[in-house]
Biopython code that builds the backbone (N, CA, C, O; Angstrom):
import numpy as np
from Bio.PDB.StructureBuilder import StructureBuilder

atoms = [
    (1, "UNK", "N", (0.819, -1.193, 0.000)),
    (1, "UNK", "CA", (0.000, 0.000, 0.000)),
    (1, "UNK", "C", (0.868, 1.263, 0.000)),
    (1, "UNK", "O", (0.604, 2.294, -0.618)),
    (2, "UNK", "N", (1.984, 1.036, 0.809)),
    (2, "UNK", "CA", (2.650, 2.202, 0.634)),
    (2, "UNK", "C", (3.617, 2.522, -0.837)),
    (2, "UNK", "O", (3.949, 3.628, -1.263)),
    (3, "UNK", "N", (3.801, 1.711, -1.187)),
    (3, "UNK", "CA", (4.745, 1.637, -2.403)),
    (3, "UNK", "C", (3.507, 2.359, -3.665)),
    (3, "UNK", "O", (3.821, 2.916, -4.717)),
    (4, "UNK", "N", (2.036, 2.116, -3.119)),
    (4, "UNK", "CA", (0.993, 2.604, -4.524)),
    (4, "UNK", "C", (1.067, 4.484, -3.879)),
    (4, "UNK", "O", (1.232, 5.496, -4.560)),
    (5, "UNK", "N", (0.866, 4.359, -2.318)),
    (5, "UNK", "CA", (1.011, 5.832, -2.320)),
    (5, "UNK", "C", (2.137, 6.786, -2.688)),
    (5, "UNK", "O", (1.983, 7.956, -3.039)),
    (6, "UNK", "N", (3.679, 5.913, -2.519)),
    (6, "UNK", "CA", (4.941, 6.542, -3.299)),
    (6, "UNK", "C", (4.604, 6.598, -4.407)),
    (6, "UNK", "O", (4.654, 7.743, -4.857)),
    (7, "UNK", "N", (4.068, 5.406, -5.488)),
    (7, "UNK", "CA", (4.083, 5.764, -6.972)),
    (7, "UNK", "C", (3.022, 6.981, -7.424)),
    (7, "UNK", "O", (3.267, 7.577, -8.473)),
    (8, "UNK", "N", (1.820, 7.358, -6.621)),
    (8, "UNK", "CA", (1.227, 8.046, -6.925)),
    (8, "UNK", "C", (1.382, 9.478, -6.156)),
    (8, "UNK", "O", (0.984, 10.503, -6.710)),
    (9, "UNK", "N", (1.846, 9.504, -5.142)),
    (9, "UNK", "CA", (2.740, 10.526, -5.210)),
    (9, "UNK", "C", (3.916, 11.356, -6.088)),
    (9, "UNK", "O", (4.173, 12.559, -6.120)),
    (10, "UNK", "N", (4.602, 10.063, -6.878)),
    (10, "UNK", "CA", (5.746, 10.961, -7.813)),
    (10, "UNK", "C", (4.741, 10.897, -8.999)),
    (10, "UNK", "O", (5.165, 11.311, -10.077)),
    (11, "UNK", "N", (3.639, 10.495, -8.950)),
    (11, "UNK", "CA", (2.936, 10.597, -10.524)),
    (11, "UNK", "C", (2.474, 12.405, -10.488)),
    (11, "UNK", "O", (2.491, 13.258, -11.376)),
    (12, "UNK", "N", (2.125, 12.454, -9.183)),
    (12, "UNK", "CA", (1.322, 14.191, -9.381)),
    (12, "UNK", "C", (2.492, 15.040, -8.930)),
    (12, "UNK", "O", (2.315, 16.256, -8.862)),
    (13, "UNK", "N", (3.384, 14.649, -8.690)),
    (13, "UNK", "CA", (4.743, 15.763, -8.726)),
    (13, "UNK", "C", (5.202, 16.042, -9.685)),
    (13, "UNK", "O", (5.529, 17.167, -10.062)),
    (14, "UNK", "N", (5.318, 14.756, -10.378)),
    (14, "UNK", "CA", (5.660, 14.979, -12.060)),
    (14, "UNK", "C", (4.727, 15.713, -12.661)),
    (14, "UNK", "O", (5.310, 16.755, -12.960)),
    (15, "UNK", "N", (3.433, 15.796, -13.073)),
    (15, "UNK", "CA", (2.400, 16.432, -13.203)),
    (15, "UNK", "C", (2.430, 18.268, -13.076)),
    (15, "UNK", "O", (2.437, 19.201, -13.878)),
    (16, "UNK", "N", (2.443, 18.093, -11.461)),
    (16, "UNK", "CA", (2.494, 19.651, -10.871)),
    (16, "UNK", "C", (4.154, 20.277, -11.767)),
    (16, "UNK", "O", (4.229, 21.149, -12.633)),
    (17, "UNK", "N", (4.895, 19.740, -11.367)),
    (17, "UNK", "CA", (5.930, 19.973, -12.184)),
    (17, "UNK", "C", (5.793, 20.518, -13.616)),
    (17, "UNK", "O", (6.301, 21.618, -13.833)),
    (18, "UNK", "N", (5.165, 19.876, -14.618)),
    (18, "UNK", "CA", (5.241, 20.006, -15.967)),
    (18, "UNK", "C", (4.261, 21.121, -16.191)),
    (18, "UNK", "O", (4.270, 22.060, -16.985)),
    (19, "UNK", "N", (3.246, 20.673, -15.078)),
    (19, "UNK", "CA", (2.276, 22.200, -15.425)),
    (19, "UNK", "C", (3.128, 23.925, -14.915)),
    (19, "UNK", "O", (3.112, 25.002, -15.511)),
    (20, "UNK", "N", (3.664, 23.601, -13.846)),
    (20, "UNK", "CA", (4.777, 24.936, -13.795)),
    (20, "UNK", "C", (5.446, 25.185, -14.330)),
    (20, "UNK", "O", (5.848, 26.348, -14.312)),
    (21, "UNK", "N", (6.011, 24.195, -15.184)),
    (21, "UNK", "CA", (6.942, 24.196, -16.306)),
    (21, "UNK", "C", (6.411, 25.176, -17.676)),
    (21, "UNK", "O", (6.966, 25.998, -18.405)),
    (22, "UNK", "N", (5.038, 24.600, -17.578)),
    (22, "UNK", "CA", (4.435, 24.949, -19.293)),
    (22, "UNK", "C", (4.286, 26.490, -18.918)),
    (22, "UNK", "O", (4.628, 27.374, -19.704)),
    (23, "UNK", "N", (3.596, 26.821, -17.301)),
    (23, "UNK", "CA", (3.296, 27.953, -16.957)),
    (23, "UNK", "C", (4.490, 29.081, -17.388)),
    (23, "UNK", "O", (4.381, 29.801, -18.380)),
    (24, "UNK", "N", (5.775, 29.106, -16.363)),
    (24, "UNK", "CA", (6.927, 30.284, -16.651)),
    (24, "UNK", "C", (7.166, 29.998, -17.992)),
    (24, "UNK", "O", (7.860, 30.900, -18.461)),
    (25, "UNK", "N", (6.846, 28.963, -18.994)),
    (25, "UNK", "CA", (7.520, 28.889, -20.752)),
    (25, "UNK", "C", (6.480, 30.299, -21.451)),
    (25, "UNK", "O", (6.846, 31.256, -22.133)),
    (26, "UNK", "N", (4.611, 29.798, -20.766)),
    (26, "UNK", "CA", (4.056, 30.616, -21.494)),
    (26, "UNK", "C", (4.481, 32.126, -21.168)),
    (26, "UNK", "O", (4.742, 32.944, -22.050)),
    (27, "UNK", "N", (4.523, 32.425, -19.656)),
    (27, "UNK", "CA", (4.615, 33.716, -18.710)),
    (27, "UNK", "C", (6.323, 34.307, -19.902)),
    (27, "UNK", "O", (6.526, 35.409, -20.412)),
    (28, "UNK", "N", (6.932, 33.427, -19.937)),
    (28, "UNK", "CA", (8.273, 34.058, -21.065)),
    (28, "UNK", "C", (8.438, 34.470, -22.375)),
    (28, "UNK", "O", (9.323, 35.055, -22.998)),
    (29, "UNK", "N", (7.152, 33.924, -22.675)),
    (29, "UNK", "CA", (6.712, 34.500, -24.355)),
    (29, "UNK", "C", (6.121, 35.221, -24.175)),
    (29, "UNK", "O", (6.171, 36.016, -25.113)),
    (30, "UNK", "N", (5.356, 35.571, -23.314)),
    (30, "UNK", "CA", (4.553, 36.874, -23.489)),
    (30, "UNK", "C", (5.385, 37.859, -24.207)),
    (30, "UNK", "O", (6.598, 37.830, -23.995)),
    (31, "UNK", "N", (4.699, 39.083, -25.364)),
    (31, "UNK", "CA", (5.203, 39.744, -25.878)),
    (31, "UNK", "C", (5.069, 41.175, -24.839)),
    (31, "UNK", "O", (4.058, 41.069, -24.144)),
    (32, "UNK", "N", (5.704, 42.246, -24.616)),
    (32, "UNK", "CA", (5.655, 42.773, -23.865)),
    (32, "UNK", "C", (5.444, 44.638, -24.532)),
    (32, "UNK", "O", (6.525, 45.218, -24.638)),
    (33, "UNK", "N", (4.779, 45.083, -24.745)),
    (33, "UNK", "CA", (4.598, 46.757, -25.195)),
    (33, "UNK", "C", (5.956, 47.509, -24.830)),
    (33, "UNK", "O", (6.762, 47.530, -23.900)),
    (34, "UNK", "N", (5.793, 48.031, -25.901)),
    (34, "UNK", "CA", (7.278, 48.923, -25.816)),
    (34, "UNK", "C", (6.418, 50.339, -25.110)),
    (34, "UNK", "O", (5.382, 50.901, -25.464)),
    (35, "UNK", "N", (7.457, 50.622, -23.861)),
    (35, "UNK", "CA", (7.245, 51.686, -22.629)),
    (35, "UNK", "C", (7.987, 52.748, -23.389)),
    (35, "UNK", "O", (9.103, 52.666, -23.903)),
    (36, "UNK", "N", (6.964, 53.992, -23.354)),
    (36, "UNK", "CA", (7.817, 55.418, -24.016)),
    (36, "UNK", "C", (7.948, 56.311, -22.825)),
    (36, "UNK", "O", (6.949, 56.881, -22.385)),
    (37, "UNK", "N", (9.016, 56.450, -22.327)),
    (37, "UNK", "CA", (8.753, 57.332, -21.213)),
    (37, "UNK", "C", (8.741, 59.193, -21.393)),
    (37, "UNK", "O", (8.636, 60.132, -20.604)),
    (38, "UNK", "N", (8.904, 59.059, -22.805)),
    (38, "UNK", "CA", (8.742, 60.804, -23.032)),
    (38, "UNK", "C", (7.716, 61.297, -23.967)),
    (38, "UNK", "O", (7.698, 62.245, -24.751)),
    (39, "UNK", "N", (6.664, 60.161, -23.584)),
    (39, "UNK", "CA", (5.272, 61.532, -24.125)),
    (39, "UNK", "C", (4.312, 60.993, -23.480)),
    (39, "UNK", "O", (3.436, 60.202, -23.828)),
    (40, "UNK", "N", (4.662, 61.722, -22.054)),
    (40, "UNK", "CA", (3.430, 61.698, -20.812)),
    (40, "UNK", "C", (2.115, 62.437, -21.222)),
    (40, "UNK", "O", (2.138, 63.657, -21.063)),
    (41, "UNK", "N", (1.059, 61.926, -21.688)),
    (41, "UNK", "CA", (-0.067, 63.002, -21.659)),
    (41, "UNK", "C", (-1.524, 62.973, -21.035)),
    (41, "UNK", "O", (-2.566, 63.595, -21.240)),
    (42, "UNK", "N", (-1.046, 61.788, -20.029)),
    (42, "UNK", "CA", (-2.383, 61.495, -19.071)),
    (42, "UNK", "C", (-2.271, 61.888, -17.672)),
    (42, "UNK", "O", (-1.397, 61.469, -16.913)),
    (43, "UNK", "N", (-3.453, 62.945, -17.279)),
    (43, "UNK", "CA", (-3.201, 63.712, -16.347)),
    (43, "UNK", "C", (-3.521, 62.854, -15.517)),
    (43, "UNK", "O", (-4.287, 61.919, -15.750)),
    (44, "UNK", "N", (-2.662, 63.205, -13.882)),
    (44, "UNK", "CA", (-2.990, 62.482, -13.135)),
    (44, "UNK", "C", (-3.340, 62.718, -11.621)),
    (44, "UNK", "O", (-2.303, 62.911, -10.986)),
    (45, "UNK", "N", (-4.327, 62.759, -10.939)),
    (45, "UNK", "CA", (-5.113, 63.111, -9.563)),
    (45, "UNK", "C", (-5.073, 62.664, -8.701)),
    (45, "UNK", "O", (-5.378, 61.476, -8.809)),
    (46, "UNK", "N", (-4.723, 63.100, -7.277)),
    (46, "UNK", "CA", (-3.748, 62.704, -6.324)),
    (46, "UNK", "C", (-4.999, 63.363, -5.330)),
    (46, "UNK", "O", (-5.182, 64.548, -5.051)),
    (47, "UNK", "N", (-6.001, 61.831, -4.791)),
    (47, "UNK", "CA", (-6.247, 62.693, -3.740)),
    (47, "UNK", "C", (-6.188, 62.081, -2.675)),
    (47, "UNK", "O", (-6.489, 60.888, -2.659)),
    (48, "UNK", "N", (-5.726, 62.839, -1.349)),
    (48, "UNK", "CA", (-5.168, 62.260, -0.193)),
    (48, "UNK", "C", (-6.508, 63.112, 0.990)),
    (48, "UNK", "O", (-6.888, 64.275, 1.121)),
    (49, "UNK", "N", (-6.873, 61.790, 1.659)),
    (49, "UNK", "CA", (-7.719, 62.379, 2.876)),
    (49, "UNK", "C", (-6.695, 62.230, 3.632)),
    (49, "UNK", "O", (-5.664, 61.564, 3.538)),
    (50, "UNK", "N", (-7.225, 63.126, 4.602)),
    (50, "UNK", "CA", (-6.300, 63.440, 5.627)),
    (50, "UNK", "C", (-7.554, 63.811, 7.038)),
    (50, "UNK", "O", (-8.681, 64.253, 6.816)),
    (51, "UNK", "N", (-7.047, 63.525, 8.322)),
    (51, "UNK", "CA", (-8.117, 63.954, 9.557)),
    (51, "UNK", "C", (-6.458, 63.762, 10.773)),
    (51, "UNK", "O", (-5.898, 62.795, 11.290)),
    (52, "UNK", "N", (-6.210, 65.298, 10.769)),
    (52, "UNK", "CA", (-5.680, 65.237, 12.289)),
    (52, "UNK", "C", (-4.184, 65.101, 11.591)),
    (52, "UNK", "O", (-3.366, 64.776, 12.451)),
    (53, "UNK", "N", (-3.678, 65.234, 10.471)),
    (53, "UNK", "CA", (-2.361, 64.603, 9.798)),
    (53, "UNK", "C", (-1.717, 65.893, 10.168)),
    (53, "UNK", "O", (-0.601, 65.375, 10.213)),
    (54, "UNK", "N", (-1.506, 66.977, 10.432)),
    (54, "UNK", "CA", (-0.402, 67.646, 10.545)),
    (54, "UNK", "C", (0.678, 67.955, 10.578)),
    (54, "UNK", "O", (1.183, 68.778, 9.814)),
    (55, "UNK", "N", (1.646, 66.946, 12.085)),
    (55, "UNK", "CA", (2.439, 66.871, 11.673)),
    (55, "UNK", "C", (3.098, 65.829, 10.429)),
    (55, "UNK", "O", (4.138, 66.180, 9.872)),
    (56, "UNK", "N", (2.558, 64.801, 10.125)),
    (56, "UNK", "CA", (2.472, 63.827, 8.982)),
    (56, "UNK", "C", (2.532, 64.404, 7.443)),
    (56, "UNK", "O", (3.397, 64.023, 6.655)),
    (57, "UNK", "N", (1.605, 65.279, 7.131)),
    (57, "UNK", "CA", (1.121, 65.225, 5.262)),
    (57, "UNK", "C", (2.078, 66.129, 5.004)),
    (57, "UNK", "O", (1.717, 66.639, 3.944)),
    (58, "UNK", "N", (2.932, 66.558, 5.288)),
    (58, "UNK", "CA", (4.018, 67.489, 4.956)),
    (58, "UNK", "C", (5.189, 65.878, 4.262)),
    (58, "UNK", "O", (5.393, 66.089, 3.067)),
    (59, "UNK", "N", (5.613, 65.053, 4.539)),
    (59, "UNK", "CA", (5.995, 63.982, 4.212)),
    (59, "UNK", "C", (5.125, 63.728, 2.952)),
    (59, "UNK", "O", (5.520, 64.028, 1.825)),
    (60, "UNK", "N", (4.241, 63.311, 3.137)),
    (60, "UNK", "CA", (3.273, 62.453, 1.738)),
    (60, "UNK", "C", (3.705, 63.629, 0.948)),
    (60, "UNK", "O", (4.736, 63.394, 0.317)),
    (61, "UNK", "N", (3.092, 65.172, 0.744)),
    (61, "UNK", "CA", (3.624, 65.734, 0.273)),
    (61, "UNK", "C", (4.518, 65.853, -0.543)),
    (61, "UNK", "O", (4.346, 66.207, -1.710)),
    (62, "UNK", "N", (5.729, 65.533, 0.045)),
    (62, "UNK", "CA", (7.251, 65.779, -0.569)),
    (62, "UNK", "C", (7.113, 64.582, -1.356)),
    (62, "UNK", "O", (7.215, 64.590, -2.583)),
    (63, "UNK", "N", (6.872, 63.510, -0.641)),
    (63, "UNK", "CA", (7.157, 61.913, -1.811)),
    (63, "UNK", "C", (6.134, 62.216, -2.565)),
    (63, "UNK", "O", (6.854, 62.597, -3.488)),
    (64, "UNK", "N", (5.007, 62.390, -3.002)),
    (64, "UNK", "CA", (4.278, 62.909, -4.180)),
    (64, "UNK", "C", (5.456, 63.771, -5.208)),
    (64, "UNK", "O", (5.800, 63.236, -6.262)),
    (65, "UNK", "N", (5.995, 65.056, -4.827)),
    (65, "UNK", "CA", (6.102, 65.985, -5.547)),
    (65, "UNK", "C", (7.782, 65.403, -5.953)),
    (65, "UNK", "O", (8.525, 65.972, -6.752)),
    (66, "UNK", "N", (8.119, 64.137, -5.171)),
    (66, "UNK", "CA", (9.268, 63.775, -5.505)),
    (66, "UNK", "C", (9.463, 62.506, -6.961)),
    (66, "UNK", "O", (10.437, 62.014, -7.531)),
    (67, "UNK", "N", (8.409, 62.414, -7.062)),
    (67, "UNK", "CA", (7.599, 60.981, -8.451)),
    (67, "UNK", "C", (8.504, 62.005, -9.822)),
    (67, "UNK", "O", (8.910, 63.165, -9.745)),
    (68, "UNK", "N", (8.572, 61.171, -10.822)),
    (68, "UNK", "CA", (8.918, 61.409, -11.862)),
    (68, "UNK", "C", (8.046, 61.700, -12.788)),
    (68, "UNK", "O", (8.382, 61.899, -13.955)),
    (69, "UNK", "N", (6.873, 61.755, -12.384)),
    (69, "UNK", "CA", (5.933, 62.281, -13.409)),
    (69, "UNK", "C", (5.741, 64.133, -13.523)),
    (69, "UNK", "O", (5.580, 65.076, -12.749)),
    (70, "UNK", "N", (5.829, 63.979, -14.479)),
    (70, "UNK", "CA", (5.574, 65.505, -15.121)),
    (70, "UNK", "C", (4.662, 66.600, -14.349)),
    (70, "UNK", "O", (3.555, 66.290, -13.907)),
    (71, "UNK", "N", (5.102, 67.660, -14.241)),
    (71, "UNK", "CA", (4.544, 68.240, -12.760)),
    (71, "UNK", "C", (3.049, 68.720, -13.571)),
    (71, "UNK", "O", (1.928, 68.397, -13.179)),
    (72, "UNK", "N", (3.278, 69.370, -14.507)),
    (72, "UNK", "CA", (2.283, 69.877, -15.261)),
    (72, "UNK", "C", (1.095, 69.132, -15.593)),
    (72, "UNK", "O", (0.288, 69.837, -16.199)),
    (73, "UNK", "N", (0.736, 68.022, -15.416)),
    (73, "UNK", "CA", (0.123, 66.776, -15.528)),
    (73, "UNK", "C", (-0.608, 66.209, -14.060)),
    (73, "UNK", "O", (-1.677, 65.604, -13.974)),
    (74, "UNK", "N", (0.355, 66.619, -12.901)),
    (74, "UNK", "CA", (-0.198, 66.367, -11.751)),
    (74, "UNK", "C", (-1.259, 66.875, -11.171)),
    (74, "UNK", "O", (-1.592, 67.973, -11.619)),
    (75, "UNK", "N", (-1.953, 66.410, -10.258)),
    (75, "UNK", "CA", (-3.040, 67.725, -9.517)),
    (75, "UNK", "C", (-2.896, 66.578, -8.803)),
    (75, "UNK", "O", (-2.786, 65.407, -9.167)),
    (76, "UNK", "N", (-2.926, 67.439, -7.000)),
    (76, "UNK", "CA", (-2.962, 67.369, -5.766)),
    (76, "UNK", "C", (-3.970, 68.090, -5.187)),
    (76, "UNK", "O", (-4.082, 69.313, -5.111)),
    (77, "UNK", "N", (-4.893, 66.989, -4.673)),
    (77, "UNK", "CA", (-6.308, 67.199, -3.810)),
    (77, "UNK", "C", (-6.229, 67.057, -2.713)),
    (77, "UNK", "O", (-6.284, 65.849, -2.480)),
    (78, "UNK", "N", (-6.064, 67.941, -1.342)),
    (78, "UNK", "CA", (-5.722, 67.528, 0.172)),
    (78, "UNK", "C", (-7.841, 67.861, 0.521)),
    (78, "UNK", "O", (-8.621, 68.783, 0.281)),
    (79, "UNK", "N", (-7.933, 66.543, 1.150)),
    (79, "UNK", "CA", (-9.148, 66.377, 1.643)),
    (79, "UNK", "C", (-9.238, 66.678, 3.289)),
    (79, "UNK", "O", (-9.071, 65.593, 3.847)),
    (80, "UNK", "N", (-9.388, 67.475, 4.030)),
    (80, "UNK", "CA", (-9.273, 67.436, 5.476)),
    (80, "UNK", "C", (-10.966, 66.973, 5.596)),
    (80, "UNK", "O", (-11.758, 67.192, 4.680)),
    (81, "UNK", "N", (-11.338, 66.320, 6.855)),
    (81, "UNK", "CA", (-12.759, 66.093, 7.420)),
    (81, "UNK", "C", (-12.501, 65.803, 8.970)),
    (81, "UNK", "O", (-12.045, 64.867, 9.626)),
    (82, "UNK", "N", (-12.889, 66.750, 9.164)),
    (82, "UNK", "CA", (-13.141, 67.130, 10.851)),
    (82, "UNK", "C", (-11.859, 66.851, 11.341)),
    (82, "UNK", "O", (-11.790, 65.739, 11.865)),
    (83, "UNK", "N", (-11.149, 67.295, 11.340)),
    (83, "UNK", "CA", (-9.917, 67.670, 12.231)),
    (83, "UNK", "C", (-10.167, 68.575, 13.106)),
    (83, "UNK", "O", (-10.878, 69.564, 12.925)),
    (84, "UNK", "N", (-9.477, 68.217, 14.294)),
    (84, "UNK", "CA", (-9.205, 69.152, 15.265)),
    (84, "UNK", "C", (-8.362, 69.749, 15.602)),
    (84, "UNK", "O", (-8.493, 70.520, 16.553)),
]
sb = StructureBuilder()
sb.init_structure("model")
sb.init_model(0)
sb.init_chain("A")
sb.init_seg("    ")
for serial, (resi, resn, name, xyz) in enumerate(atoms, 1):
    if name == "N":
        sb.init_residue(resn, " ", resi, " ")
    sb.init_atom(name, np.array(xyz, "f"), 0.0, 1.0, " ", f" {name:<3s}", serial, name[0])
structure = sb.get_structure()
């Protein structure tokens, strides 16, 4: 009995195997879009709630305005709701 559960054990390893196999072959052909990084023209909207962030959104802030996207393109929405 145990020798049928070893053989059928290496039967679905082999199995699982070949199917991961076929998987990263297909995942490697994928053809992939050529990335243009110099003609940004989709604007993009940044909105951050915030309640009580003070000393904090001064940070988010900076890493926003620190992104490589085109400033002219950006918009930054600071949402406050009921802060005290």
């Amino acid at each position: 009995m145990t020798a049928l559960y070893s053989i059928i054990s290496l039967l679905l390893t082999g199995l699982y195997l070949l199917v991961v196999a076929y998987l990263i072959r297909g995942w490697a052909a994928l053809k992939r879009p050529p990335i243009s990084t110099s003609g940004f023209t989709t604007k993009v909207t940044i909105l951050i709630a915030a309640r009580n962030e003070a000393a904090r959104i001064r940070l988010t802030i900076d890493d926003i305005i620190a992104q490589d996207y085109p400033k002219q393109l950006t918009e930054i929405i600071i949402v406050d709701d009921h802060s005290t």
